[in-house]
N, C-alpha and C positions, 0 to 999 in steps of 0.2 A: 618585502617590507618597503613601506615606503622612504626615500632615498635624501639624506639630509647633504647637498651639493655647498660644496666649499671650494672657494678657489685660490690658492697657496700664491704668495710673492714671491717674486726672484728670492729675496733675500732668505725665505725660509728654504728654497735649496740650496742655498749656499750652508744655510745652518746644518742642513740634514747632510750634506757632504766632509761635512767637519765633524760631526756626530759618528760616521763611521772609522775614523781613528780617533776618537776620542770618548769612547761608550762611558767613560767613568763622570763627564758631564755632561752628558745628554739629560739626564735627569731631572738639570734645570730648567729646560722646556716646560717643564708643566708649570710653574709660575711667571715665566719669563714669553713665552710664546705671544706671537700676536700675530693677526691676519687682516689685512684693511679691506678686503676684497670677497666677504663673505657673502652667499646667496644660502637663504635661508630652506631649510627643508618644506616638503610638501603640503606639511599638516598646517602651515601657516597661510598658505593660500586655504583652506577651510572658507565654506562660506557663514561668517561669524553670526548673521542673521540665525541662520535655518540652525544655527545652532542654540541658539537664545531660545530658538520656536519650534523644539523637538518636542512631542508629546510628553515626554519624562517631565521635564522642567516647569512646562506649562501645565500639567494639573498635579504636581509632589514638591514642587519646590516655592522659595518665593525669596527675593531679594529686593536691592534698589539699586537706583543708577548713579549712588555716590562715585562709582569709579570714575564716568565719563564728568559729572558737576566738578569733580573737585584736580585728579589729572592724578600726575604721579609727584611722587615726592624726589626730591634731590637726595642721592645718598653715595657717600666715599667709599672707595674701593676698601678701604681700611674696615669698615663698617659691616662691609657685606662679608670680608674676609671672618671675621670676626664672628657675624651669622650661619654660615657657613660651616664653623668649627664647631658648633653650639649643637647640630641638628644629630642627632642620635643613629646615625648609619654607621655600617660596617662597609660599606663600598667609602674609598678615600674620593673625596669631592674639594680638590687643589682650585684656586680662583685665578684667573689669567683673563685679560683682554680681549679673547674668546668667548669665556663663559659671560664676560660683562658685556658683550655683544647681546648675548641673546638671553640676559636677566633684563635686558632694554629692549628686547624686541617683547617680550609678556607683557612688561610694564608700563611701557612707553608706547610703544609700536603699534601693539595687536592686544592693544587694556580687555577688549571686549571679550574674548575670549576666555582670558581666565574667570568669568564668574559663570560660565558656560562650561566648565572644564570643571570646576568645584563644584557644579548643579548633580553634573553628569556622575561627577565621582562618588555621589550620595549613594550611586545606586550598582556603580560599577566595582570600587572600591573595594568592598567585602566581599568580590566572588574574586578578583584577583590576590586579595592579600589570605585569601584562603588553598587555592591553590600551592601558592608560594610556601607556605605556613607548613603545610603538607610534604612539601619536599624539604624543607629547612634552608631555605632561601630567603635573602636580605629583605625585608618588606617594600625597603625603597624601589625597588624594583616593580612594583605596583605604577609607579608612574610613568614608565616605558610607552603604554599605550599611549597614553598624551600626546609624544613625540609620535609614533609611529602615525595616531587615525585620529587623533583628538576629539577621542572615544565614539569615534564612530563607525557601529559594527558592519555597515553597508560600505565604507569606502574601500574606493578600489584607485591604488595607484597607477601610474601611469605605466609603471614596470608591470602590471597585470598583479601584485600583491593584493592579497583584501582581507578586511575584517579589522578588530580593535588590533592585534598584534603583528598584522601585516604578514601573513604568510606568503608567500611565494607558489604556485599552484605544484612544481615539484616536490619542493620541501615539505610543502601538504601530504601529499601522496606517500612520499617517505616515511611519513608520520602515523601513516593509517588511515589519517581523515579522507573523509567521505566527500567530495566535490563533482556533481552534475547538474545540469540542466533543473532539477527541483530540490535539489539539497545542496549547502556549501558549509559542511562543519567551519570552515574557516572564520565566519559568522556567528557564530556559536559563542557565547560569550562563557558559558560555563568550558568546554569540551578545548575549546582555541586556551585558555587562560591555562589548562591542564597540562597541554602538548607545549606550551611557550615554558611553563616551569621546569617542564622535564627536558626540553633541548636546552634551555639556558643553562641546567647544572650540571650537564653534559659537558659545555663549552666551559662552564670553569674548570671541571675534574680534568680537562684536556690543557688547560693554559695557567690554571694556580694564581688566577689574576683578573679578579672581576672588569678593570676596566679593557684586556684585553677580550674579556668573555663577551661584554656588550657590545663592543665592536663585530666580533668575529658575529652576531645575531645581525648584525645591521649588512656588513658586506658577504661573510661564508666564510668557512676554514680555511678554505684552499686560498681565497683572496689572502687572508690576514697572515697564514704562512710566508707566503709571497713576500708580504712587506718586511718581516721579519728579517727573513734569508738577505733581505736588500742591504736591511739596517744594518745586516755583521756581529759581529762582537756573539757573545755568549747568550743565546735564546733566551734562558732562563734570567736573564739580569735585563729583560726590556719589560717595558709597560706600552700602554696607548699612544703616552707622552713621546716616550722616545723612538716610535716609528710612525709618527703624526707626518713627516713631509712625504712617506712611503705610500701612505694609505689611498685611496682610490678620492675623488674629492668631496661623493657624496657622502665619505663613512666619518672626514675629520671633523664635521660638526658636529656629531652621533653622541659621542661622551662631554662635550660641552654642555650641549641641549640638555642632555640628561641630570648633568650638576643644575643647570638653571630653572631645570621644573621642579627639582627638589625643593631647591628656593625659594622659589614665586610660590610653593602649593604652602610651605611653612609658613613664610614673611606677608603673605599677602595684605594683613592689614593694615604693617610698615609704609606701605603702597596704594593707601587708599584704596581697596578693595575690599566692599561690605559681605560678610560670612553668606554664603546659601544654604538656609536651612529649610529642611522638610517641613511640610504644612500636612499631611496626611505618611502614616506608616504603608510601603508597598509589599506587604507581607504575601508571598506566592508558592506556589508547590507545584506539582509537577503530577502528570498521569500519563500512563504509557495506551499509544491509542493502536487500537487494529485492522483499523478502515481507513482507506481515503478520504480525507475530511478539508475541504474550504475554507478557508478563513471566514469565509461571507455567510456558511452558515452556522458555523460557532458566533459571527455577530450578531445573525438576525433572532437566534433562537434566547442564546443568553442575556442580548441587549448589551454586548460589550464592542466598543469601538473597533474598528478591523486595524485601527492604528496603534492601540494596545497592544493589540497580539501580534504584531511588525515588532513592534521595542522588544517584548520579550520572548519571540521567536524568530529571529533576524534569519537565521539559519535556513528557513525556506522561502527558498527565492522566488517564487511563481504563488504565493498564499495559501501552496498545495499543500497538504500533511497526507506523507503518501504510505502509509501507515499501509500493512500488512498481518496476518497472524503469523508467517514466518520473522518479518522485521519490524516488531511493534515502534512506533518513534513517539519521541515525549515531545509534550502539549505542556507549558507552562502558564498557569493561570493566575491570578490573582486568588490569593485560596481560600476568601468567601467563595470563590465562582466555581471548585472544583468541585463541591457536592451539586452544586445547581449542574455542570454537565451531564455527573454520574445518572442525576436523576431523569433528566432530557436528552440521555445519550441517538435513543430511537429518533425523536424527533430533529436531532441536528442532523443525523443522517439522512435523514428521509425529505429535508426540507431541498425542493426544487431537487430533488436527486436528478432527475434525467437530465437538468441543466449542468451539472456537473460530474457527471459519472462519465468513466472514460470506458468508451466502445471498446470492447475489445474484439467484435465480430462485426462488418455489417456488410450488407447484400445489396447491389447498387437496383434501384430503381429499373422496375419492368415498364417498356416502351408502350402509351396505348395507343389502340385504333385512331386514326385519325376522325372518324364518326363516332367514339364508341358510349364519351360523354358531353352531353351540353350545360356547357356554364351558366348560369344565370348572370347576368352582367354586375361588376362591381359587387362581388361577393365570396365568401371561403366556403359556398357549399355547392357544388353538383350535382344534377338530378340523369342518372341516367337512363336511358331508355331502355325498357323492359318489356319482353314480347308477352301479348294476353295470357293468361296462365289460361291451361285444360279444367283444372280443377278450381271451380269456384271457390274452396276455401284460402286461394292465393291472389285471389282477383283483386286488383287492384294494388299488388305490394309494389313495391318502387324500392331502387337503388340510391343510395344517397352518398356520397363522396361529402366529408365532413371535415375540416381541416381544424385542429385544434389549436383554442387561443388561448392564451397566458390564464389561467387560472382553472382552468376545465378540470373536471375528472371524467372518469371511465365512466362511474353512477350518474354523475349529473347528465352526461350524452346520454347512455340509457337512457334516462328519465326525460330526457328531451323527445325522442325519437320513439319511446315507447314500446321499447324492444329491453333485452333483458341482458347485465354486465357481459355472461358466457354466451349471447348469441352474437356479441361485438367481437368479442376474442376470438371465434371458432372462427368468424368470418376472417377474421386479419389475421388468426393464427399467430397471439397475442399466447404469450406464457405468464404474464402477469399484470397485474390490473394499473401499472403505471402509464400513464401517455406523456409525449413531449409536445411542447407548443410548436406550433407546424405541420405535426405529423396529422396523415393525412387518411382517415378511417372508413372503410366500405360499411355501410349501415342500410342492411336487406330493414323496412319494414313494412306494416299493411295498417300505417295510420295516415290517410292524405292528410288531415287533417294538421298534424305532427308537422308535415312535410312542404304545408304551407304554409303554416305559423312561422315555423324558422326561416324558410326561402324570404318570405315579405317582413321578417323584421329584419336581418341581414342584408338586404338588398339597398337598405336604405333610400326607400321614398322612388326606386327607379322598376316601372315594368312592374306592377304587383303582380300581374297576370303570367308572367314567365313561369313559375314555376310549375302553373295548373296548365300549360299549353302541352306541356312534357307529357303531362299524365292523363289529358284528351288525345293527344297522339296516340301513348302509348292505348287505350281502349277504343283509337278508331274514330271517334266521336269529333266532331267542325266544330262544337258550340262555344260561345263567347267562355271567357275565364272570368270567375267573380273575384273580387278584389278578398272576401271572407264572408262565411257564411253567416246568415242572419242569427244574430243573436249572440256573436264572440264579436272582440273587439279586439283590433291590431294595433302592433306600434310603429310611430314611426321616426325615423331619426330625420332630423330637420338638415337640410343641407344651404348651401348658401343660396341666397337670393329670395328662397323660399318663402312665402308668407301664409298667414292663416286663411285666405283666401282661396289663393292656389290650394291649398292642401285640402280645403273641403270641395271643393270643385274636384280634384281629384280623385276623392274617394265620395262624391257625392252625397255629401253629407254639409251640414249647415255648421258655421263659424259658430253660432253661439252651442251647437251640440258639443263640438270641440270643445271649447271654452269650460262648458259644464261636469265634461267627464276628465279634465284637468284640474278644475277647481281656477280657474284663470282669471283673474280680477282685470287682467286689461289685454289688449293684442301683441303685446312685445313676444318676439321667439326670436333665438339666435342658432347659429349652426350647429351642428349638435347634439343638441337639444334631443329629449326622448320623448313623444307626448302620444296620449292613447286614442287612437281613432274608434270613437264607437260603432256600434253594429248600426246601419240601415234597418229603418223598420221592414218586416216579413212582406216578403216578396218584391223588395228593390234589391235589382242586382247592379253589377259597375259596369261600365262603358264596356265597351270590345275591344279588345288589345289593337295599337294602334300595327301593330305588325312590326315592333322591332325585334332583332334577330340577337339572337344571346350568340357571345360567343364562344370558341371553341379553344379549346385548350389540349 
């Protein structure tokens, strides 16, 4: 939990020394106490911005900034005493120079926060006072989280505590909660609220005495024991008050803070702070899922912010939902959205699956010949060299190393390469028809054609002739390589420097042909660029390769 550090004056050990022969006036501590030397708990270092600019706030809530225009208002101890007695709890909430410490740090000190803290509770609120409710526990006690995270289900104290109730990673564990690397119930706004109800009326049934029960939540039994046995006198006849100089110094501002967020969350208007009220209802439900699921593609599918599904699944820490048919885990939606997933459930799955599906086999990469394939320069395809076949109906097939780009499927390479889904599979010994970008695919086929359409639009504008040099090799043959056969038209990607000049010189063809099979009203082209080189009329072929050498990989 996180740790509310107070630091006691000489004079208050003196007080607390005289307290132990004299336990029948200790009691008056709780009005009479005062500490000049207070160092405020954790939650008030909060960064107050990013709390004002939490998703929640900024599309469900809506306020104004009378707090900071107008300031705080002057008000007498007498006044606040008075408010104080008015507020409808069952925990005793006594006023002292403590609690008015830090009724001035809300309202004075750290303004910004409480209408950030009122925004938050719009939505927080009813899953804590619902737990509570459940067990028959005081409702003020709903405002606990304020002090501990100031409502914020991600923080994590310096002691290593995290979540709105500040669990302890032990005390977690103790509890049952679930804490690793993709799951932190501790985060859990519904599941944390449940475990915090049930240790909190634990710690009463054990002490008969809510403010030592909230204490004992903040330091541990064994701590509050301790202070006890210090203070003397008869166990049973102390409160918070009267073993306040015993207590460790982050626990004695614990039940102060607690009295002063009761206050501020009641009084707030007394204080110039304008109501935050909802601008839309966040009406959500819950479905239990059976698959590993991404946040990114529950966003992309259903069109819901992946920053949504952070506020109301904080619980998984890495955006994984590592969902199983043994350990189904809930998925809380907005609950227009929860028939939109039922209905898209295939498609969330299946969206970029290979980018997110976790390996759980893989086979490290077989070493090749150092001859065995030549690169075409500046490209993701491979042409390798493939000995004459015996049987003319193999003549001329060729090996193609294929490396797959972000959007590819299995059919559209098929359909590129002119070979059929299960002749790609059987070659890669492929169990099903998904591929990942990168991966990198053997594609036997007997379309040159096929093999140089992709080689020369791949290559982008370098060597057209590389690819067909592979497959005059491979048949034995010296003759020049044609840039494409008469009557097809190729593309080509424009690189820098490039002009419409060079590029028809190139592929020996005329600027204005260019122009025409582009539709191009002037000469401007920039890098890039994709434009379509027409065929040479019948029986013009392209230069002779100038002899540069592809290289090897």
């Amino acid at each position: 939990m996180k740790r509310a550090v107070l630091t006691i004056s000489a004079i208050l050990s003196v007080a607390g020394l005289f307290a132990q022969n004299n336990p029948g006036n200790v009691l008056d501590l709780k009005h009479s106490i005062t500490d000049p030397s207070i160092v405020y708990p954790e939650s008030f270092e909060t960064d107050i911005q990013k709390l004002q600019e939490s998703w929640f706030i900024k599309n469900y809530t809506a306020t104004d900034n009378r707090y900071s225009q107008l300031g705080d208002v002057n008000v007498s101890d007498e006044v606040i005493i008075n408010r104080l007695s008015k507020i409808p709890n069952v925990i005793e909430m006594p006023f002292n120079q403590v609690v008015r410490s830090y009724i001035d740090k809300y309202t004075k000190g750290e303004r910004g926060q409480v209408p950030a803290l009122l925004g938050l509770g719009l939505y927080y609120n009813p899953i804590f006072e619902q737990a509570l409710e459940e067990h028959g526990l005081p409702l003020e006690l709903k405002y606990l989280p304020m002090i501990e995270s100031s409502l914020d289900p991600n923080a994590v104290s310096k002691h290593g505590a995290a979540g709105l109730w500040q669990f302890m990673l032990n005390t977690a564990k103790g509890l049952g909660m679930e804490v690793n690397s993709l799951v932190d119930e501790r985060r859990d706004p519904y599941l944390s609220s449940e475990m915090a109800a049930n240790y909190l009326k634990g710690l009463y049934e054990t002490y008969g005495d809510w403010s030592l029960a909230i204490a004992a939540y903040n330091c541990g039994p064994g701590t509050l024991n301790k202070a006890i046995r210090r203070a003397g006198g008869d166990p049973k006849d102390h409160d918070f008050w009267s073993i306040y100089n015993y207590l460790p110094p982050e626990t004695r501002g614990y039940v102060p803070a607690f009295i002063a967020i009761n206050y501020v969350m009641t009084y707030y208007p007394e204080h110039n702070f304008s109501p935050v009220l909802p601008t839309a209802p966040l009406v959500i439900d819950t479905i239990h899922l059976k698959d590993r699921i991404h946040f990114e593609q529950i966003s992309q599918v259903l069109d819901i912010p992946v920053e949504e599904l952070r506020i109301l699944n904080p619980q998984y820490r890495a955006d994984i939902i590592p969902g199983t048919p043994e350990i189904p885990r809930n998925l809380i939606l907005p609950s227009q959205q929860i028939h939109a997933y039922l209905l898209s459930e295939e498609d969330i799955k299946n969206y970029e699956a290979d980018k997110y599906a976790q390996r759980e086999t893989v086979q490290p990469a077989e070493a090749q010949p150092e001859d065995a394939m030549a690169m075409v320069e500046d490209t993701e395809i491979w042409v390798e060299p493939v000995k004459p076949a015996k049987n003319k109906s193999q003549s001329g097939s060729q090996t193609i190393v294929h490396k797959v780009k972000a959007g590819e499927t299995l059919s559209a390479i098929a359909k590129t390469y002119e070979v059929s889904i299960d002749d790609i599979k059987k070659t890669n010994n492929l169990k099903r028809d998904a591929v990942r970008v990168g991966q990198q695919l053997r594609i036997v086929t007997n379309s040159p054609q096929a093999v140089m359409e992709t080689t020369v639009a791949t290559v982008t504008g370098k060597n057209n002739s590389a690819s067909n040099s592979s497959s005059t090799k491979s048949s034995g043959k010296n003759t020049a390589s044609s840039t494409q056969k008469s009557g097809s038209a190729t593309t080509h990607t424009i690189k820098k420097g490039e002009t419409l000049s060079t590029i028809a010189s190139k592929y020996g063809v005329t600027i204005a042909a260019i122009k025409n099979a582009n539709g191009m009203k002037n000469d401007k082209i920039q890098a890039g660029q994709k434009i379509k080189i027409p065929a040479k009329s019948s029986g013009t072929s392209a230069k002779k390769s100038t002899g540069t050498k592809s290289k090897r990989r």
